[in-house]
C-alpha positions in Angstrom: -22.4 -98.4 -31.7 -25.5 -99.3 -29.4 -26.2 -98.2 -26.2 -29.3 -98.3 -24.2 -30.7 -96.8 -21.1 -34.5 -96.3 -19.7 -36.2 -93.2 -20.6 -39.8 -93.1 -18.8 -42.6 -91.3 -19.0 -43.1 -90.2 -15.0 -46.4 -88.1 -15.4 -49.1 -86.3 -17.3 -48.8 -82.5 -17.0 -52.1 -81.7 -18.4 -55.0 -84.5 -18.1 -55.9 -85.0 -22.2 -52.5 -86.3 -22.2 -50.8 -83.5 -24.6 -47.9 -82.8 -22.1 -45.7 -85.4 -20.6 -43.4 -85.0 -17.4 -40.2 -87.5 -18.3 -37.5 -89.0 -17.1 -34.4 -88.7 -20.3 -31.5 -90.1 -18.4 -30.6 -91.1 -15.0 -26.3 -90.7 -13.8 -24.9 -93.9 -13.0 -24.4 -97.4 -15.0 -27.4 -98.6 -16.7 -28.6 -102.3 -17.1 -26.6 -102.2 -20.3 -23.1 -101.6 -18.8 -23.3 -97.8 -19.7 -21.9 -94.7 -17.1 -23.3 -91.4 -17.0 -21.7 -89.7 -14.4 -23.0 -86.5 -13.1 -21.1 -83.8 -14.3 -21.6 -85.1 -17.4 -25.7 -85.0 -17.6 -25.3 -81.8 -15.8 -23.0 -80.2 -18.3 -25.5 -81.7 -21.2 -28.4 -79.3 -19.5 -26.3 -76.9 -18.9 -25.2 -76.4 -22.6 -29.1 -76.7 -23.5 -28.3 -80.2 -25.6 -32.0 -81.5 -25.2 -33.8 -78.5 -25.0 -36.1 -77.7 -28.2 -35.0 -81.4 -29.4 -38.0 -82.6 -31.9 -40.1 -86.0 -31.8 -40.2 -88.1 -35.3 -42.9 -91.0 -35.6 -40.5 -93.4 -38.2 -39.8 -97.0 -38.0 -36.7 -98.1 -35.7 -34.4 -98.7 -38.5 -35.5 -95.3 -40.2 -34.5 -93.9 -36.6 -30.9 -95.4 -36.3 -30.1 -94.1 -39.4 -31.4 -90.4 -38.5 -33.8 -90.7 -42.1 -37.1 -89.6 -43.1 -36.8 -86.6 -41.0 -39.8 -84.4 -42.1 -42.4 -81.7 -40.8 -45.2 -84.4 -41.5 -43.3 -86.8 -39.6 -43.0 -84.4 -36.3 -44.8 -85.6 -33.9 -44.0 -83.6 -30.6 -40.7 -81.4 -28.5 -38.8 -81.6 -25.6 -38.1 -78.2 -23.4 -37.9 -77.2 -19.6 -35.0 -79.8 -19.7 -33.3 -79.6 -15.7 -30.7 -81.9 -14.0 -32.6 -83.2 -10.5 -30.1 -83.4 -8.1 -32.2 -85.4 -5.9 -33.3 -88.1 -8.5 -29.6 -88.1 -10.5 -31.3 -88.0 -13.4 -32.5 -85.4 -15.9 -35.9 -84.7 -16.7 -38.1 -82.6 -19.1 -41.2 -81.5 -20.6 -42.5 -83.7 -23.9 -45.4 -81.9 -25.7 -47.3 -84.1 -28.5 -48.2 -82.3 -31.6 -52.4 -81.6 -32.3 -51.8 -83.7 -35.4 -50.3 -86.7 -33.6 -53.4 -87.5 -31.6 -52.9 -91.6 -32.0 -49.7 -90.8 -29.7 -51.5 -88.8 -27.1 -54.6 -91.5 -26.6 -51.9 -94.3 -26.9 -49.5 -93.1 -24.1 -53.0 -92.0 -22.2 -54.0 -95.3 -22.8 -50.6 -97.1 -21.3 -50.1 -94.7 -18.4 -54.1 -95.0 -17.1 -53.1 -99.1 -17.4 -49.6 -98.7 -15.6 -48.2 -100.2 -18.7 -45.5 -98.0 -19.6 -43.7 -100.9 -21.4 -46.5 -100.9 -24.2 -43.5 -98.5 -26.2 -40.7 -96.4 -25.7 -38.7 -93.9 -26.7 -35.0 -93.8 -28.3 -32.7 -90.9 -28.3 -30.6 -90.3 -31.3 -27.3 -88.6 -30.0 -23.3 -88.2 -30.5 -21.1 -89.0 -27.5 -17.4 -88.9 -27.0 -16.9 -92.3 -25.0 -14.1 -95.0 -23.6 -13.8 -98.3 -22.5 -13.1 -98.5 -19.0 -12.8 -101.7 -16.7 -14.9 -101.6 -13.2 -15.3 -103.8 -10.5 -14.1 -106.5 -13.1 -16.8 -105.4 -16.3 -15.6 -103.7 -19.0 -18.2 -100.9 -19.6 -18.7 -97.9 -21.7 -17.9 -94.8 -19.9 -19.8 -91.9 -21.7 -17.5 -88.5 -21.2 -19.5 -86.0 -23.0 -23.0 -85.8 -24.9 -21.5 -83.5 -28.0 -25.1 -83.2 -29.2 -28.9 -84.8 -29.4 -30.4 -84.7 -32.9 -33.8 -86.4 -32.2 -35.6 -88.6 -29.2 -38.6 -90.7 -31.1 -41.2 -93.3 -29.6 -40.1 -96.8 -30.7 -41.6 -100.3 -30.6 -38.6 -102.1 -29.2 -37.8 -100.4 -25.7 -35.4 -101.8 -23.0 -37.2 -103.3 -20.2 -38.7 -100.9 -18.1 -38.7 -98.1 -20.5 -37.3 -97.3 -23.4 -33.9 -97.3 -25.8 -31.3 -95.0 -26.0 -29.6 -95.3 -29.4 -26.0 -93.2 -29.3 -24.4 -92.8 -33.0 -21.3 -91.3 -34.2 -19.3 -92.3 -31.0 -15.7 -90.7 -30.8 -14.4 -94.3 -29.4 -12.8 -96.4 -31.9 -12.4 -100.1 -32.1 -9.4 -100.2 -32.3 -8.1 -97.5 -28.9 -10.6 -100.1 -27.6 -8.5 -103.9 -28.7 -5.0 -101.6 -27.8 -5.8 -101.2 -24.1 -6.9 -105.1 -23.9 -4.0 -106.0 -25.9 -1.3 -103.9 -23.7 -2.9 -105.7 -20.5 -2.7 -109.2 -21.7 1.5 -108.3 -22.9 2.0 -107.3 -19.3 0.1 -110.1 -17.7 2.1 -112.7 -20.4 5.6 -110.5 -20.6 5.9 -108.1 -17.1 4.0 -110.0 -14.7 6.3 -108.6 -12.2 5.0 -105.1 -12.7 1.4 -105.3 -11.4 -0.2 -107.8 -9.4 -2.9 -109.7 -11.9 -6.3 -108.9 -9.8 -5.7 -104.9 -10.1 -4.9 -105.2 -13.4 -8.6 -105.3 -14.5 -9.6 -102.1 -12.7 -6.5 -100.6 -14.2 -7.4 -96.7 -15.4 -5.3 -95.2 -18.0 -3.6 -93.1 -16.1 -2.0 -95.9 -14.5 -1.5 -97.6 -17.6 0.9 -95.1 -18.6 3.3 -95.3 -15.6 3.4 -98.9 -15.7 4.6 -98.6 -19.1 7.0 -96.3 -18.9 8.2 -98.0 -16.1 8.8 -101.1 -18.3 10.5 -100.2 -21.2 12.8 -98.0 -18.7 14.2 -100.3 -16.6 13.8 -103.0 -19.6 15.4 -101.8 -22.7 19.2 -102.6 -21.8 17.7 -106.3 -21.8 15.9 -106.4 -24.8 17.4 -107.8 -27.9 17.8 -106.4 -31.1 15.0 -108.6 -32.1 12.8 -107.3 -29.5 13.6 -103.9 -30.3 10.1 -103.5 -32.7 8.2 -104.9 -29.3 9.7 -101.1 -27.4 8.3 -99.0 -30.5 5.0 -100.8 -30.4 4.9 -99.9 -26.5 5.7 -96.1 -27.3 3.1 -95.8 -29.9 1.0 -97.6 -27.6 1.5 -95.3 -25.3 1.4 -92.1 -27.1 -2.3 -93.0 -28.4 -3.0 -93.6 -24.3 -1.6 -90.8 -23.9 -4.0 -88.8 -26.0 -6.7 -90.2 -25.0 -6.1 -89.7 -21.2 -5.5 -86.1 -22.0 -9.0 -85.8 -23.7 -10.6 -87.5 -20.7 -8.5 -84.7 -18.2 -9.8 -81.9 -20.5 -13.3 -83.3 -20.3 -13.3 -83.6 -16.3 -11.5 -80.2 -16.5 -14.6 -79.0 -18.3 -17.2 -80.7 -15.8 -15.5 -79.7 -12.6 -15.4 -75.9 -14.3 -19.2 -75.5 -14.9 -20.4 -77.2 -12.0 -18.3 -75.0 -9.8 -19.6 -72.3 -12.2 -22.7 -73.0 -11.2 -23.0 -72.9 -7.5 -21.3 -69.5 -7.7 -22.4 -66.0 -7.5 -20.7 -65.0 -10.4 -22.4 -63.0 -12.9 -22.5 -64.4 -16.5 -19.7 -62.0 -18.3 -17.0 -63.6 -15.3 -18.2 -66.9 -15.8 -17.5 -66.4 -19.8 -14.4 -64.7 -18.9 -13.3 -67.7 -16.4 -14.5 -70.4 -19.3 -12.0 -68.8 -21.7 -9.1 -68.6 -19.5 -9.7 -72.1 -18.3 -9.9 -73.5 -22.7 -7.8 -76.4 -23.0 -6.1 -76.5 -20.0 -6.6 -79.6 -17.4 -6.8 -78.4 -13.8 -7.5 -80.1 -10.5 -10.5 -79.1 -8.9 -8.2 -77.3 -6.5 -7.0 -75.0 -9.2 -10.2 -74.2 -10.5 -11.7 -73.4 -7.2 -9.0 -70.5 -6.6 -9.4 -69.1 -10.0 -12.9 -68.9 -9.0 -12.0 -67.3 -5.9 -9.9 -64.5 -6.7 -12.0 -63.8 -9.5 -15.4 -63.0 -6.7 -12.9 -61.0 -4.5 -12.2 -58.9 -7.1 -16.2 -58.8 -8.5 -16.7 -57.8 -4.4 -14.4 -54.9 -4.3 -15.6 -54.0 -7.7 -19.6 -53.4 -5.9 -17.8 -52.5 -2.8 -16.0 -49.1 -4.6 -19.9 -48.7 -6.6 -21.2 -48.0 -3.4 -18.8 -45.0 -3.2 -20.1 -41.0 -2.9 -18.2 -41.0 -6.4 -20.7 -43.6 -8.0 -23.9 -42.9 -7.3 -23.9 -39.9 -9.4 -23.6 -41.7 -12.0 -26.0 -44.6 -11.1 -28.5 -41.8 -10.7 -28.0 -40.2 -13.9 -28.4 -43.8 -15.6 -31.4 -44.3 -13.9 -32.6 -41.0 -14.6 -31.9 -41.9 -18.6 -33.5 -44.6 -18.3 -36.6 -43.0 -17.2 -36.5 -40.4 -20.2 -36.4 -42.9 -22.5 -39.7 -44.5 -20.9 -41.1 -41.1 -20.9 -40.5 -40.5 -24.1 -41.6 -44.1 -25.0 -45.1 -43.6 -23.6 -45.7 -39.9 -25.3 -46.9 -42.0 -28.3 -49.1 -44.3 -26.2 -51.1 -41.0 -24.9 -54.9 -41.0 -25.8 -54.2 -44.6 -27.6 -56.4 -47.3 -27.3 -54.4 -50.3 -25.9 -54.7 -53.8 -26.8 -55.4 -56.6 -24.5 -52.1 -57.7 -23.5 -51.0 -53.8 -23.0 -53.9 -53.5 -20.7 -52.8 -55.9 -18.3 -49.7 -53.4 -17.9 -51.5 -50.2 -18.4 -50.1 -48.6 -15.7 -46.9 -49.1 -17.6 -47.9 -46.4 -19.9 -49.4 -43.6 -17.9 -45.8 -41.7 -17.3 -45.1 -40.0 -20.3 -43.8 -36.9 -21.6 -47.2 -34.9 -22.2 -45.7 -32.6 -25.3 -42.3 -33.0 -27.3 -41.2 -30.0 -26.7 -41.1 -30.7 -22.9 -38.8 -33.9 -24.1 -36.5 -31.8 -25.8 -36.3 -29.2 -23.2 -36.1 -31.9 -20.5 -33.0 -34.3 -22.1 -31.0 -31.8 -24.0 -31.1 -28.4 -21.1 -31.8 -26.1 -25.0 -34.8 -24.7 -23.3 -35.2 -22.2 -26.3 -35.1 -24.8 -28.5 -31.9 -23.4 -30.4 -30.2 -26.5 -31.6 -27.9 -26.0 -28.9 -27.8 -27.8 -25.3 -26.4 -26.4 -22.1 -24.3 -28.8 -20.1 -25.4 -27.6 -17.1 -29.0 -28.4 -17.5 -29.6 -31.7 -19.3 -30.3 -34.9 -17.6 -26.8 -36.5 -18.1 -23.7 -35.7 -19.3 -24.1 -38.1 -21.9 -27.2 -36.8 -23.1 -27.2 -34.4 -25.8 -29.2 -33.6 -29.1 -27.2 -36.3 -30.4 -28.9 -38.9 -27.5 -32.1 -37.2 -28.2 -32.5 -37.8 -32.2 -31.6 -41.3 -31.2 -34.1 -42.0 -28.4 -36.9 -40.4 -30.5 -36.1 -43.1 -32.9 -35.9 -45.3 -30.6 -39.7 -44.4 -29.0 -41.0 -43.9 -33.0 -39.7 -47.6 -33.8 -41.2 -49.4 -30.7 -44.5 -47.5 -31.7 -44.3 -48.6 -35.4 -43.3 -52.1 -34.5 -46.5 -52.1 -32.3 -48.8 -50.6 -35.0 -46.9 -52.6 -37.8 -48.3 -56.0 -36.2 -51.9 -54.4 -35.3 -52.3 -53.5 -39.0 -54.1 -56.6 -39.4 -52.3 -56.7 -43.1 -50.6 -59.9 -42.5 -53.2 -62.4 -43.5 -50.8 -63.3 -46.1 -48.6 -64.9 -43.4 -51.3 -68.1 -43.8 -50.7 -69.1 -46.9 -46.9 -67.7 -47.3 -43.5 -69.8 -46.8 -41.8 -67.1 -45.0 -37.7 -67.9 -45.0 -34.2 -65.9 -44.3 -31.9 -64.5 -47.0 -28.6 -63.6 -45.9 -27.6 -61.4 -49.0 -29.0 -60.1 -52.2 -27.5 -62.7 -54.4 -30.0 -63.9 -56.1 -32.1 -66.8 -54.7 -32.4 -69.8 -56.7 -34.9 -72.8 -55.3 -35.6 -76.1 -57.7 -38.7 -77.5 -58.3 -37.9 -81.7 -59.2 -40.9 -83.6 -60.8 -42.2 -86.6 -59.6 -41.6 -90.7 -60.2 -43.8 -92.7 -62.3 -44.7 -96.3 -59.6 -42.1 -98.2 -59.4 -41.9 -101.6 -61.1 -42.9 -105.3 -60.0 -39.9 -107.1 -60.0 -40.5 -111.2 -60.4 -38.0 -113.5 -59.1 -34.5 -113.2 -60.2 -35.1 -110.3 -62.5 -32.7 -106.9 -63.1 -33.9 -103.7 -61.4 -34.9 -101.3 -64.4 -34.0 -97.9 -64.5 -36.1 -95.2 -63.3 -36.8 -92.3 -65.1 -35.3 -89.2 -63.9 -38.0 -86.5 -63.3 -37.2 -82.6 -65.0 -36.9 -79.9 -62.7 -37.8 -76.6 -63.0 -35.9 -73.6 -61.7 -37.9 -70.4 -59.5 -35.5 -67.2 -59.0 -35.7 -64.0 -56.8 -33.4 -61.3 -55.5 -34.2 -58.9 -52.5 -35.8 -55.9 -53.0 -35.3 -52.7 -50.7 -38.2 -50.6 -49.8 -38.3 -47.2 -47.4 -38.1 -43.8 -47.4 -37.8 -40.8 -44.9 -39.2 -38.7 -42.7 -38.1 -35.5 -41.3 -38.7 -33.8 -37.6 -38.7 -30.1 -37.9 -36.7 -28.1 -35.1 -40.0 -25.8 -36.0 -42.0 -28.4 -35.1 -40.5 -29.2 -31.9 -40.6 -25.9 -30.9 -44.1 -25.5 -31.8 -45.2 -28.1 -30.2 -47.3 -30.2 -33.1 -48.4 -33.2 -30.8 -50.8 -34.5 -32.3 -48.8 -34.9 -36.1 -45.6 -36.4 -34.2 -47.5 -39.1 -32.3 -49.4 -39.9 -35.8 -45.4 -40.4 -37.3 -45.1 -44.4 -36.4 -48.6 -45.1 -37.3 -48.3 -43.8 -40.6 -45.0 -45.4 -41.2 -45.9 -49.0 -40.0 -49.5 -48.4 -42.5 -46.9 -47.8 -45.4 -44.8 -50.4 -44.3 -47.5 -53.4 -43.7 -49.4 -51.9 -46.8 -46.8 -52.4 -49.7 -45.5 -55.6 -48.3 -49.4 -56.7 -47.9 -49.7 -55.1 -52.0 -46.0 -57.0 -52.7 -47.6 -60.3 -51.9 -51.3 -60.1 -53.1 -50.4 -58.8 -56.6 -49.1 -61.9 -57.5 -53.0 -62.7 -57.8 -54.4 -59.2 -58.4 -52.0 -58.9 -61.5 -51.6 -62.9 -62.6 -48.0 -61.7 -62.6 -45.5 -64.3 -64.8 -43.7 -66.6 -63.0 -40.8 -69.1 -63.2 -41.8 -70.8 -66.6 -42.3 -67.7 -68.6 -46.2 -68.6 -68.2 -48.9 -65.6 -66.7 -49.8 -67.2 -63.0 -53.0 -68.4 -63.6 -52.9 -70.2 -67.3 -55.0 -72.8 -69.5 -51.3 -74.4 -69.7 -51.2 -74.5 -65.8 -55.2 -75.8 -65.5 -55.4 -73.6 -62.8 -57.6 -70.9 -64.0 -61.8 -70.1 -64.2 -64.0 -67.7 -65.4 -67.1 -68.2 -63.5 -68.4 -65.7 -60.4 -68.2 -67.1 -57.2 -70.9 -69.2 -56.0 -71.0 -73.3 -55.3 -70.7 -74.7 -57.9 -67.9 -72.7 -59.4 -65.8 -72.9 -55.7 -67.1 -76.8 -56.1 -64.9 -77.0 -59.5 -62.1 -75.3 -58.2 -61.5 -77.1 -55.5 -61.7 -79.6 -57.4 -58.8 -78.4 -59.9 -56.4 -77.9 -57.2 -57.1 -81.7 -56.3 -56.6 -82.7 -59.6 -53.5 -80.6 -60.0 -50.6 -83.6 -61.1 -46.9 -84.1 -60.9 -44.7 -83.1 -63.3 -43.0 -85.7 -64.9 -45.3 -88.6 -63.7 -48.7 -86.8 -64.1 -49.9 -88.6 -60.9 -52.6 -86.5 -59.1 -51.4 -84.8 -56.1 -54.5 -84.3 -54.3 -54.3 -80.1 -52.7 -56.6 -79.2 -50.4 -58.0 -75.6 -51.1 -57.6 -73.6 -47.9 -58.0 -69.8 -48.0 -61.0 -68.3 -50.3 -59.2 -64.5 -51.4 -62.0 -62.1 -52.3 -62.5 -58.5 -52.9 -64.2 -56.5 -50.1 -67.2 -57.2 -52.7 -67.6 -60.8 -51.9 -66.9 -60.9 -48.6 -70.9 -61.7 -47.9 -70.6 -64.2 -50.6 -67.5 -66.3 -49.1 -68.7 -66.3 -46.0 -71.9 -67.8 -47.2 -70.5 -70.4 -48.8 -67.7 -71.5 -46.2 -69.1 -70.7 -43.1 -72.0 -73.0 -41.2 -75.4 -70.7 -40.8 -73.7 -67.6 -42.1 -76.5 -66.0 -43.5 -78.3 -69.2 -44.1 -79.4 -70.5 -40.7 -78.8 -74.1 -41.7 -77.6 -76.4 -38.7 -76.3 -79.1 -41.1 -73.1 -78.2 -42.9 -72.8 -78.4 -46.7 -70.0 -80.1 -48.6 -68.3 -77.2 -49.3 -68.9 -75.9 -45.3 -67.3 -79.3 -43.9 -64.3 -78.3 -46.3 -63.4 -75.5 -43.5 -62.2 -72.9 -46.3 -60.8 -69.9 -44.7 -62.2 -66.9 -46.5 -59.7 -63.7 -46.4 -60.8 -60.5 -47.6 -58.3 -58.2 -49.2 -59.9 -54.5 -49.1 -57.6 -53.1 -51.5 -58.3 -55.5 -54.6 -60.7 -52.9 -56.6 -62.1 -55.8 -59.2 -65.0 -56.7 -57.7 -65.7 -60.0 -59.2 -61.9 -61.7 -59.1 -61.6 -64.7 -56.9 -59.0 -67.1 -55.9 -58.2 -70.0 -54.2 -54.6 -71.1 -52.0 -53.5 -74.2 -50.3 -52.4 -74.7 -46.8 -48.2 -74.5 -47.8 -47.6 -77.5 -45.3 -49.8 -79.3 -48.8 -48.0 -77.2 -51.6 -46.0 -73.9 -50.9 -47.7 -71.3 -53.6 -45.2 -68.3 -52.3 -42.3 -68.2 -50.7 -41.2 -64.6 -49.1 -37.8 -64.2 -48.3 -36.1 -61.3 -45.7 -33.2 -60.4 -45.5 -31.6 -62.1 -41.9 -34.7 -62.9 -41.0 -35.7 -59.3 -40.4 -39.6 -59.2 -40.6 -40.7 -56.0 -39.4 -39.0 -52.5 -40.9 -36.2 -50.6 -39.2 -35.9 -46.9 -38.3 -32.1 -45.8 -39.2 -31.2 -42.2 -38.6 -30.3 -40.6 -41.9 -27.1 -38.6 -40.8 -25.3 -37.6 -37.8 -27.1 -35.3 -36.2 -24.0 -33.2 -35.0 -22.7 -32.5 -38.1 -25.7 -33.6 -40.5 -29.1 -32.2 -41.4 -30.3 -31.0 -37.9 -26.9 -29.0 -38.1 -27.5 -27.5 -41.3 -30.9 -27.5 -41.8 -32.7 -27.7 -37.8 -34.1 -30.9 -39.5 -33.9 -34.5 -37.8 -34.5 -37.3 -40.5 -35.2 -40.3 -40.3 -35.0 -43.4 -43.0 -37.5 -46.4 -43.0 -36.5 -49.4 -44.9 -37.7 -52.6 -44.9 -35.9 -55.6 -47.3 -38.1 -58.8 -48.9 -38.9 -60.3 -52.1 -40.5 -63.3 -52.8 -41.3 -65.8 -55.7 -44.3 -68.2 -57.0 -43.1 -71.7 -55.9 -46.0 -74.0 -57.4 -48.6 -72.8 -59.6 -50.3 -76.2 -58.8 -50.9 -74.3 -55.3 -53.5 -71.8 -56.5 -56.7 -71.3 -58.3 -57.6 -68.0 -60.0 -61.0 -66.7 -61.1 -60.5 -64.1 -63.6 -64.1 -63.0 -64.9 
């Protein structure tokens, strides 16, 4: 099913024309007998339907039928999506893509010539929907936008803007042909019942009474032979029936969150109320008094926190709160603070000045026994137990920090980083390529086309970590200056063996999924020539040659990064970089190529070089975490109330960090080995 609307582009954010203010979808009927009401385009932004929703440039029949959906087909997003109560409509931000300029000049181009009908755009969505009959039409009456999988420019637009395409609609042909055909037996058979001009604007609510009516004050006169015309009417009305409860649970649902919305509620009572209120239908009456005794009860609740009783405990949580800061910026003393931190540098001034005043401070042991005195720490709930934590807590903010400062993630250009949810082992297949595809003259029979080989690339996660141990000697001692170095040590370990795990698939021309060493004769992807321009020249060249299995049609990968020893660094940058070390205003081939050199300082071979394709071309590695977790975690070993700082006055702390990865496409990469 079909259904348009206008969506219009209302202004330019920016004035290149890479952000777009729009209009997605004004309440109301549209010129193509469509309703919105509302609460239903309100409850669509509230649930966040169009926010994030992604642009694909693809024909119109490609966009019905929600195919060729690929990252070199995304062209743009849609966020800051919000319902204006004063248009009726909602609006959003659309943001073009760098690499979709044509899009940005073209709608540039229309909007500079008022001539906004030049395109459009069509939204690809599923709607739960009825028939309904007003003011004599018979219209589609949308009840709930269930979810919006894509909103693309199209040639074809509506007039005046552009088209809204709505697939996988919840009504059916046939609820629709029942209703009509249950109105034209009472007009023909119970004329009696209604009078014929109110019959059109009939809801099915209405319906249902009217029939009930019927075959109750009927059935004693039907025949025997009529008696299959009653059990049509009860199915009839059964499936009415259903169908009028759906729309009752979806009004329930509307009236609910926009009454939601204009209270003061915080967000765990609004849950709470949504989950009382599931499947129930509920006049607006109802829902407004569930509402109501729910905020009496959230006053007296912040009436009795204002109590003697309460503050104590509000000020011990702030005081808590505060220690943990504290503690958090004993690890920022003396450091130097990166450009964003700056801006908030006052942020990190209030800090414990020694660990031992920490200690001292949060647990009331002020002779650092391993004991605590309850009548001198912060909080009752603050013990050496809260303190082991929070230290971890401070270590791991300060390791996360130093863990992205490393500046050992230059492998993140070339990488496919994804998430593994378990340590099964991965398996990813690599499928060949077609030969071309056949002419077929007039009348002839298709041939078969050769299935292409695939190859198969496995992996299972690897855990890496280790501990680290806090002295009650050391606490007492007061050894600054080794427990602040603690994170920055751990995030170097950390960064460095992932940034090893990655770049020794090069450094070692590791095997890889076909039994084959990396870089091979067999794979064409190797060299033994030092660096210069000529031999970069001929790689480059390789990769471009580089074919698909199967079909042995050239693929055509663009070398991106240049990976060199600290050795060739000079060298690299010669040869990629315009002037470096030449002076020359006029760009060489090579130069106009914009290779990427990246030095890795731990490669001791000083003549090794290799080359690595931008992975939106050809993915040469793919690095997989484990839930997505890219940074390492700080777990506490044992319980420190009955572990090691109970035996042994020693607080320890386990690193671990989980990944693995695998060569994808050997195709990807070039390898010098001299």
């Amino acid at each position: 099913m079909k259904i348009e609307n206008e969506i219009n582009i209302i202004e330019s954010i920016d004035t290149k024309g890479w952000l777009w203010k729009v209009e997605i979808l004004r309440a109301g009927l549209s010129q193509n007998k469509n309703y919105y009401s509302e609460e239903v385009l309100r409850s669509s932004v509230e649930k966040k339907l169009f926010e994030g929703v992604r642009s694909f440039a693809r024909t119109d029949n490609e966009h019905i039928s929600k195919s060729n959906e690929s990252v070199r087909n995304t062209i743009g997003w849609f966020e800051d999506i919000k319902y204006s109560d004063e248009m009726k409509r909602i609006e959003g931000k659309f943001h073009i893509t760098e690499d979709a300029d044509w899009l940005r000049k073209k709608a540039l181009s229309a909007y500079q010539s008022n001539k906004m009908d030049l395109f459009g755009f069509s939204i690809v969505a599923s709607v739960r929907a009825e028939s309904k009959i007003i003011n004599g039409e018979k219209v589609t009456n949308v009840l709930e936008i269930l979810n919006v999988h894509s909103i693309d420019p199209v040639v074809n637009p509506s007039a005046g803007g552009g088209l809204i395409t709505i697939i996988e609609s919840k009504i059916t042909k046939n609820e629709d042909n029942m209703k009509t055909r249950i109105i034209e037996m009472i007009k023909k058979d119970f004329p009696d019942y209604i009078e014929n001009d109110k019959l059109q604007f009939i809801s099915d609510e209405e319906l249902v009474e009217i029939l009930s009516k019927i075959i109750y004050e009927t059935k004693n006169n039907f025949t025997e032979k009529d008696n299959k015309k009653i059990e049509v009417f009860k199915e009839e009305i059964d499936l009415i029936n259903k169908s009028f409860e759906q729309l009752k649970l979806s009004e329930t649902s509307n009236r609910l969150s926009e009454a939601l919305n204009k209270s003061t509620l915080p967000e765990p009572i609004k849950v709470k109320i949504k989950k009382f209120c599931e499947g129930k239908i509920l006049n607006q009456n109802e829902i407004n008094n569930i509402i109501n005794i729910e905020q009496d009860v959230y006053a007296s609740v912040i009436e009795s926190l204002n109590k003697e009783e309460y503050k104590s405990i509000k000020l011990k949580e702030d005081e808590a709160d505060k220690f943990q800061n504290a503690l958090d910026n004993f690890f920022f003393m003396g450091e130097k603070l990166s450009e964003e931190e700056r801006k908030n540098e006052s942020k990190y001034r209030n800090g414990f000045r020694s660990i031992k005043e920490a200690y001292i401070k949060i647990t009331g042991d002020e002779y650092i026994s391993g004991r605590y005195d309850n009548n001198k720490r912060i909080s009752e709930s603050i013990d050496t137990t809260s303190f082991t934590y929070a230290l971890a807590n401070s270590i791991t903010k300060k390791m996360i920090r130093d863990y992205n400062m490393m500046n050992l993630d230059t492998w993140k250009n070339f990488v496919d980083i994804v998430q593994v949810s378990d340590f099964k082992q991965q398996e990813r297949i690599r499928i060949g390529g077609y030969g071309n595809l056949s002419s077929i003259s007039q009348g002839s029979i298709y041939p078969n086309i050769s299935t292409p080989t695939d190859e198969r690339v496995t992996y299972t996660l690897s855990k890496y970590g280790g501990t680290e141990t806090i002295t009650l000697e050391a606490i007492r001692n007061d050894d600054v200056y080794t427990l602040r170095k603690i994170p920055t040590k751990l995030a170097r370990a950390a960064a460095q063996t992932l940034h090893e795990h990655v770049y020794n698939w090069f450094k070692n021309n590791s095997v890889i999924y076909d039994g084959k060493q990396l870089f091979h004769n067999d794979h064409n992807n190797i060299g033994f020539a030092e660096l210069d321009m000529t031999s970069l020249a001929e790689a480059r060249l390789k990769m471009k040659k580089q074919t698909q299995s199967n079909s042995n049609k050239p693929i055509g990968i663009r070398a991106k990064y240049l990976l060199v020893p600290s050795d060739l660094e000079l060298t690299a940058y010669n040869l990629t970089r315009l002037g470096y070390g030449q002076n020359n205003d006029v760009p060489t081939f090579l130069q106009e190529q914009k290779i990427i050199p990246i030095i890795v300082d731990y490669w001791q071979d000083a003549n090794n070089w290799f080359l690595v394709a931008d992975p939106r071309d050809a993915v040469c590695i793919e690095l997989g975490f484990l839930d997505g977790r890219q940074e390492p975690e700080l777990i506490i070993s044992d319980e420190p109330n009955s572990g090691s700082l109970f035996t042994n006055d020693v607080i320890t702390y386990k690193i671990r960090h989980i990944y693995s990865s695998a060569v994808m496409d050997y195709r990807a990469c070039f390898g010098a080995i001299i």
